[in-house]
C-alpha positions as CSV (number, residue, x, y, z in Angstrom):
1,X,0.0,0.0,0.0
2,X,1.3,3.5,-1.1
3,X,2.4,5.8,2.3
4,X,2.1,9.5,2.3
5,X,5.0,10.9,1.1
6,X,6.7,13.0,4.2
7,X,6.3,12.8,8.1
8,X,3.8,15.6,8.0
9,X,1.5,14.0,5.8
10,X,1.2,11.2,8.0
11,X,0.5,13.0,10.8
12,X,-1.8,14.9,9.3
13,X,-3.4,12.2,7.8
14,X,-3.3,10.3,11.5
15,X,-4.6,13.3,12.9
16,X,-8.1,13.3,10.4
17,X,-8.9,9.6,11.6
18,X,-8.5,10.8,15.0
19,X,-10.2,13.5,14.4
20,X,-13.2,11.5,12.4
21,X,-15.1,9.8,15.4
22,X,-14.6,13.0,17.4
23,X,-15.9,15.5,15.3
24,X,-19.0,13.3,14.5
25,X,-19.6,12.7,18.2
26,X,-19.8,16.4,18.7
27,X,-21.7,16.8,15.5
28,X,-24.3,14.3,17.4
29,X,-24.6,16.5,20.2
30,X,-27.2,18.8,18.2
31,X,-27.7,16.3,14.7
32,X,-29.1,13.4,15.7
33,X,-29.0,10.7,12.8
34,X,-28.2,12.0,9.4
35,X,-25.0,10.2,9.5
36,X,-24.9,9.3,5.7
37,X,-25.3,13.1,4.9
38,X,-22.8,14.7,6.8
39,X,-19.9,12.4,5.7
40,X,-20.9,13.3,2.5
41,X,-20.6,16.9,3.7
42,X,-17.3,15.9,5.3
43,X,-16.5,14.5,1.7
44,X,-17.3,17.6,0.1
45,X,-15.4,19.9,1.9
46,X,-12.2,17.9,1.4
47,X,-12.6,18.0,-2.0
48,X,-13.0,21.5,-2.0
49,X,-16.4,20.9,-3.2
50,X,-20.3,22.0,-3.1
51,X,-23.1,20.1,-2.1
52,X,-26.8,20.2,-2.6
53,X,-29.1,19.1,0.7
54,X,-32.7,17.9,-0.7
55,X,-34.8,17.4,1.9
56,X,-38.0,18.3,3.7
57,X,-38.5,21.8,5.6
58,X,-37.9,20.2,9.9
59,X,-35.4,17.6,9.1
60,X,-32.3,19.7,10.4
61,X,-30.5,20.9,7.3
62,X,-29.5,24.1,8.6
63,X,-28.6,22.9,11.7
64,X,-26.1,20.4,10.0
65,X,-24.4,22.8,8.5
66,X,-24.3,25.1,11.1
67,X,-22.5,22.4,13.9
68,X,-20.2,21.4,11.1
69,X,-19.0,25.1,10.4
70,X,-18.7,25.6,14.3
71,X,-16.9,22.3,15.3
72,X,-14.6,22.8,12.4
73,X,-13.9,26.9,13.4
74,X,-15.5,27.6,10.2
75,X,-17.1,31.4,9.7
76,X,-20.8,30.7,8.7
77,X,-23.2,32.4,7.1
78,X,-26.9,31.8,6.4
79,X,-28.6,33.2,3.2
80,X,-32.3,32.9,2.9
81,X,-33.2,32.9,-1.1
82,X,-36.4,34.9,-1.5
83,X,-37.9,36.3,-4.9
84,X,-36.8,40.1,-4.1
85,X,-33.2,38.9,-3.2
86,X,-30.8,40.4,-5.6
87,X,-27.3,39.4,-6.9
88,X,-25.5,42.3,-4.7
89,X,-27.4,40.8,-1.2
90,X,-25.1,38.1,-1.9
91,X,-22.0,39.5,-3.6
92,X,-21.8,43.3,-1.4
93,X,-21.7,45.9,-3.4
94,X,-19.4,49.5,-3.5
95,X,-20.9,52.1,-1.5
96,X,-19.8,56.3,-1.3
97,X,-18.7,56.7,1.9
98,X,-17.4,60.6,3.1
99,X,-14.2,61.2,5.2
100,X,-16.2,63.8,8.3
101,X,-12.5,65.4,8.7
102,X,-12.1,66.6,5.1
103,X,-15.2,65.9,2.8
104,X,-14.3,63.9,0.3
105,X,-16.0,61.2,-0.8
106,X,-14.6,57.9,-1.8
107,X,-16.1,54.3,-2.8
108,X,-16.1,51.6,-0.6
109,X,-16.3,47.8,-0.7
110,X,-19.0,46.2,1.2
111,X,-18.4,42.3,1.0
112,X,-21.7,40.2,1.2
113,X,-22.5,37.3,3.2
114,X,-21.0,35.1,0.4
115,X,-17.3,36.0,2.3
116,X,-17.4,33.4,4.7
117,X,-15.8,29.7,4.9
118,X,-19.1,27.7,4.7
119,X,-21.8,29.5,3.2
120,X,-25.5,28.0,3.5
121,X,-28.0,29.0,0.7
122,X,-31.2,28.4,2.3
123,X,-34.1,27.3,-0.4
124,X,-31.9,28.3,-2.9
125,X,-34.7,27.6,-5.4
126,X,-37.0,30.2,-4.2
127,X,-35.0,33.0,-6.3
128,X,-34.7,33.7,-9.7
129,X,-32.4,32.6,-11.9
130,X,-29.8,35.8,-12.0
131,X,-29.7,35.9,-8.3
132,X,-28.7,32.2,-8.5
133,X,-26.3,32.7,-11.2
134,X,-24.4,34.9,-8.4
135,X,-23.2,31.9,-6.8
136,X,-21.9,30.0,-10.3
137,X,-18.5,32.3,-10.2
138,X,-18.3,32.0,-6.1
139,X,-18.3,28.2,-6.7
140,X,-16.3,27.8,-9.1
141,X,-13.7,30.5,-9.4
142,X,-13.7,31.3,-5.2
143,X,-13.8,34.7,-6.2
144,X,-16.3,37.4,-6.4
145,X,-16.5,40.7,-9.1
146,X,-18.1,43.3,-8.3
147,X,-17.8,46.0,-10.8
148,X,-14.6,46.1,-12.6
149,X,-12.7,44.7,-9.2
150,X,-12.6,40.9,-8.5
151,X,-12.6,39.9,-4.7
152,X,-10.5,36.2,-3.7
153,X,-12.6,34.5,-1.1
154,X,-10.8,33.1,1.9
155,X,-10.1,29.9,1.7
156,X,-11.6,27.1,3.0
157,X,-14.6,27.8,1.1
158,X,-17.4,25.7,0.7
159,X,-21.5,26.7,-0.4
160,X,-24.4,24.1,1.0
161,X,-27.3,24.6,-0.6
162,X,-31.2,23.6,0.5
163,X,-34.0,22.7,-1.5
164,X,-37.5,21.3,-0.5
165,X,-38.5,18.8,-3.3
166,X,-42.2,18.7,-3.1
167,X,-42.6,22.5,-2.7
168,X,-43.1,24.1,-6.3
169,X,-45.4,27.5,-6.0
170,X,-43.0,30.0,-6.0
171,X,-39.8,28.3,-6.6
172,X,-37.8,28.2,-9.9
173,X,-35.9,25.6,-11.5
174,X,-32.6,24.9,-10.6
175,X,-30.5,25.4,-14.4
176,X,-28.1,22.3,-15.6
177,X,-25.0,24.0,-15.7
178,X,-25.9,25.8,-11.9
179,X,-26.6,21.7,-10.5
180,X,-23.5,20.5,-12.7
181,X,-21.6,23.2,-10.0
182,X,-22.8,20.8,-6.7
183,X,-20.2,17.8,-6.0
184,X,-22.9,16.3,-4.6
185,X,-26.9,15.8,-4.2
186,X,-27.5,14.9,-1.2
187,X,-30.9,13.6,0.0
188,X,-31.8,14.3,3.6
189,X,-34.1,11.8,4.7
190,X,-36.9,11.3,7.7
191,X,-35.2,10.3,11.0
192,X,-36.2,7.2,12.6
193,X,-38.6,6.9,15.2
194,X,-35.5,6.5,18.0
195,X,-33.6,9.4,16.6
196,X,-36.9,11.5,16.2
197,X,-37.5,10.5,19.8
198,X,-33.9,11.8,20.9
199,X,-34.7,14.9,18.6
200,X,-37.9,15.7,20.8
201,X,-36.4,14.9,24.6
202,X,-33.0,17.8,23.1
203,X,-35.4,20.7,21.7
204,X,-38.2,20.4,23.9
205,X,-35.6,20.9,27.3
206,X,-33.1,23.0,28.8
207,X,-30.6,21.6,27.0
208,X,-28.1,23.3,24.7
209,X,-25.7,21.1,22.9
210,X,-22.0,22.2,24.0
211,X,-20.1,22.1,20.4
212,X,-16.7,22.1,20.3
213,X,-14.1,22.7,18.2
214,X,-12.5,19.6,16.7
215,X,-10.0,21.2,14.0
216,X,-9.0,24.3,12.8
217,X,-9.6,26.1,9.5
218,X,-5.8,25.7,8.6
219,X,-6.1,21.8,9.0
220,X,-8.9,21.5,6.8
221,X,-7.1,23.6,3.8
222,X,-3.8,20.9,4.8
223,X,-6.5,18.3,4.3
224,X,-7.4,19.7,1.5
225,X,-4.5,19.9,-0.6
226,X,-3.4,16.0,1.0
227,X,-7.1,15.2,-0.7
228,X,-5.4,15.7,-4.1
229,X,-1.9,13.6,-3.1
230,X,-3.9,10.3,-2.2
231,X,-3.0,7.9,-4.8
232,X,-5.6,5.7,-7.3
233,X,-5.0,3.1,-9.5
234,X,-5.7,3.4,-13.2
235,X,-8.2,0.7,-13.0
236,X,-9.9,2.9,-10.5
237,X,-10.0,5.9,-12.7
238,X,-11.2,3.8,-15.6
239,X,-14.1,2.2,-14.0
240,X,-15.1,5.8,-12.9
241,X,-14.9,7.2,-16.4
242,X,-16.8,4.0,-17.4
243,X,-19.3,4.7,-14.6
244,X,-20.5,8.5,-15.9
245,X,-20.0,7.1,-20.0
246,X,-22.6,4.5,-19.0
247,X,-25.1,7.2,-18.4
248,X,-25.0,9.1,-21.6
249,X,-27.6,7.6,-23.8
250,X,-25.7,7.7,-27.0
251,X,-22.5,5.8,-25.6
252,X,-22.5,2.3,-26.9
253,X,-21.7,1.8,-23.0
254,X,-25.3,3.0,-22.1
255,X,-27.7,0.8,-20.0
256,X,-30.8,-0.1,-21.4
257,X,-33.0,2.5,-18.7
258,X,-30.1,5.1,-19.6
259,X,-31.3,4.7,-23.0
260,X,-35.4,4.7,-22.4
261,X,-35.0,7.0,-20.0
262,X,-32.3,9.7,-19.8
263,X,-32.4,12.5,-22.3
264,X,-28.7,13.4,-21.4
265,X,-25.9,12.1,-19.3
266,X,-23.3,13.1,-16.5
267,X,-20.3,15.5,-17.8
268,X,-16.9,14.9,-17.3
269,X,-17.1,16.7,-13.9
270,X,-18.5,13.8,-12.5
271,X,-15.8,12.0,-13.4
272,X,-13.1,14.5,-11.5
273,X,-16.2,14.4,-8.5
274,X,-16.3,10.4,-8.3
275,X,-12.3,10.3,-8.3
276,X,-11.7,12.9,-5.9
277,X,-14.7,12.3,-3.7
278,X,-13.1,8.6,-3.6
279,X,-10.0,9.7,-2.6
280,X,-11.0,12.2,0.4
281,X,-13.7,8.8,1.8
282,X,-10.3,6.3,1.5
283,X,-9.1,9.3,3.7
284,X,-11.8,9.4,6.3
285,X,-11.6,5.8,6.6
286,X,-7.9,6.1,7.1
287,X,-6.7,4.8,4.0
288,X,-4.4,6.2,1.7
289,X,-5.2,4.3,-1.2
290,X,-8.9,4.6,-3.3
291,X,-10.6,1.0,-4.2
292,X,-13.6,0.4,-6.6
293,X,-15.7,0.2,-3.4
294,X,-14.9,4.2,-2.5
295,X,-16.6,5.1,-6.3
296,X,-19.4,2.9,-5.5
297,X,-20.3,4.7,-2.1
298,X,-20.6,8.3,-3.4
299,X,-22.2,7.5,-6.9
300,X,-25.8,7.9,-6.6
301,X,-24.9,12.0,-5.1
302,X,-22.6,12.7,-8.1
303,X,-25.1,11.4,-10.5
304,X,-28.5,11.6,-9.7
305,X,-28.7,15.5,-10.0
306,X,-26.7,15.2,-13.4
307,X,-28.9,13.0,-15.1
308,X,-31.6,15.0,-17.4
309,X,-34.1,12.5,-17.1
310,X,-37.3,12.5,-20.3
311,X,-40.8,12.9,-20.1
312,X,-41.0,9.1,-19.9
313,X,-39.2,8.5,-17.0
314,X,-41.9,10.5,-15.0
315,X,-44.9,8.8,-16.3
316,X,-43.1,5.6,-15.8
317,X,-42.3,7.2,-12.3
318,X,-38.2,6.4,-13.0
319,X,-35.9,8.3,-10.5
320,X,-32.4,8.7,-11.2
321,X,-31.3,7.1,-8.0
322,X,-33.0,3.6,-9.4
323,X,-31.3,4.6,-13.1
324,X,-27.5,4.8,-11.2
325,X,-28.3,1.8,-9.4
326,X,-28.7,-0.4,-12.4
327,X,-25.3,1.8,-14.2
328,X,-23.3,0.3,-11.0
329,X,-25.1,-3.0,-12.0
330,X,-24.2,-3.4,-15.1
331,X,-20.9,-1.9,-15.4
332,X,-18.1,-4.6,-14.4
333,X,-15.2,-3.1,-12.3
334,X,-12.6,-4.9,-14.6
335,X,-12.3,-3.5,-18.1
């Protein structure tokens, strides 16, 4: 097996699995369940990624991210997407200030709640598409312009984004290239009745969860760059670039619900996602090698949001979680 490369690395590396089962025990103090979604949000932020929560209004999403920005000494801000919310309530914007000693006026930069480590975009589809296209360069670019000046955006940087499914008065589609800009889709789901039990007896007390803080900022950007060192096989890489060509309906690769139902296919940024995502899991489960098994676990949240399903996969009642499952089906791990 393939060692980090330098004594640093593998304390650093020895200090994230120590780190692990700590920082989701404090995590627990105020989330109770969810486990599934915030290692994917652990995953995410490794990779320098984004990730889109799909859940229900009550199940805790903005709680989750909340405890993970404050056990991790993140800065976190909360934006809540409205119709009325324009691009410069995200961005800032320049504003004339005046000196009181001599008069003069001069312009001055007022930076926006999007100038903070982890970033939660509360019902992100409740706002029109130009407000949500102020996010795309934030994402992808961690910078900001405003005017003729472009902004860097401290670094670690990460944007978790909520959407209710069911709820469509009011609300406007998410566009293809915005969703191709998420790492993940992840799908917040209904606690059970013990954990909903545990949820009840912790908000209906006294009690305030304690949270601690398990790492620092600068650890997570060292995490972050050791992310990209983590070695993978070619075979690896393969069956990943095998995995997102098997849903593109005119690959000769292409399952047979890809082609019934899928109009198009995953981009190469799912690739990159399934690779890296892979590598920052092996990392989490204190290994510093990726296997087939590591692509596996995150596919259905790097795919199902990139799949542009037809008109007949809804009156067959298809999902895209049911189209990846049969892709990781039929596509062998061995070329």
């Amino acid at each position: 097996m393939t060692e980090p490369n330098s004594p640093s690395e593998v304390a650093l590396v020895e200090r994230l699995v120590a780190a692990h089962d700590t920082l989701m025990n404090e995590i627990s103090k105020a989330v109770y369940g969810q486990h599934e979604a915030l290692e994917l949000i652990l995953v995410s932020l490794l990779c320098r990624g984004h990730s889109l929560l799909l859940g229900l209004p009550g199940l805790g999403k903005t709680l989750m991210a909340s405890t993970v920005a404050r056990s991790l000494d993140l800065e976190f801000c909360r934006i809540q997407f409205t119709p009325d919310l324009m691009p410069a309530d995200i961005t800032g914007t320049d504003v004339i200030d005046e000196d009181p000693d001599s008069g003069r006026r001069f312009r001055e930069f007022l930076p926006g709640p999007i100038f903070a480590n982890l970033v939660l975009a509360d019902e992100i589809n409740r706002t029109p598409p130009k407000t949500q296209a102020a996010l795309l360069q934030a994402m992808q670019e961690h910078e900001v312009s405003v005017g003729r000046t472009t902004y860097d955006l401290k670094p670690p940087f990460m944007v978790l984004a909520t959407q209710n499914p069911i709820e469509l008065e009011g609300t406007y589609v998410l566009p293809e290239a915005q969703l191709d800009r998420f790492m993940f889709c992840i799908r917040v789901t209904y606690p059970s009745q013990a954990e909903e039990v545990e949820i009840v007896k912790g908000t209906t007390s006294t009690y305030v969860p304690d949270i601690h803080k398990v790492m620092t900022s600068d650890e997570v950007i060292q995490l972050q760059d050791l992310v990209r060192g983590v070695p993978v096989a070619d075979d690896v890489v393969d069956y990943a670039v095998r995995l997102v060509a098997a849903s593109r309906p005119d690959d000769s690769s292409a399952t047979e619900s890809v082609a019934q139902y899928v109009s198009y296919g995953a981009s190469p940024r799912a690739s990159q996602y399934l690779v890296l995502g892979a590598k920052a899991r092996a990392l989490l489960q204190s290994r510093y090698h990726v296997n087939f098994a590591d692509v596996q676990a995150i596919a259905k949240p790097v795919l199902r949001h990139r799949l542009v399903l037809n008109f007949r996969s809804r009156a067959d009642k298809v999902e895209s979680d049911h189209i990846v499952d049969q892709i990781l089906e039929a596509v062998p791990e061995e070329k």
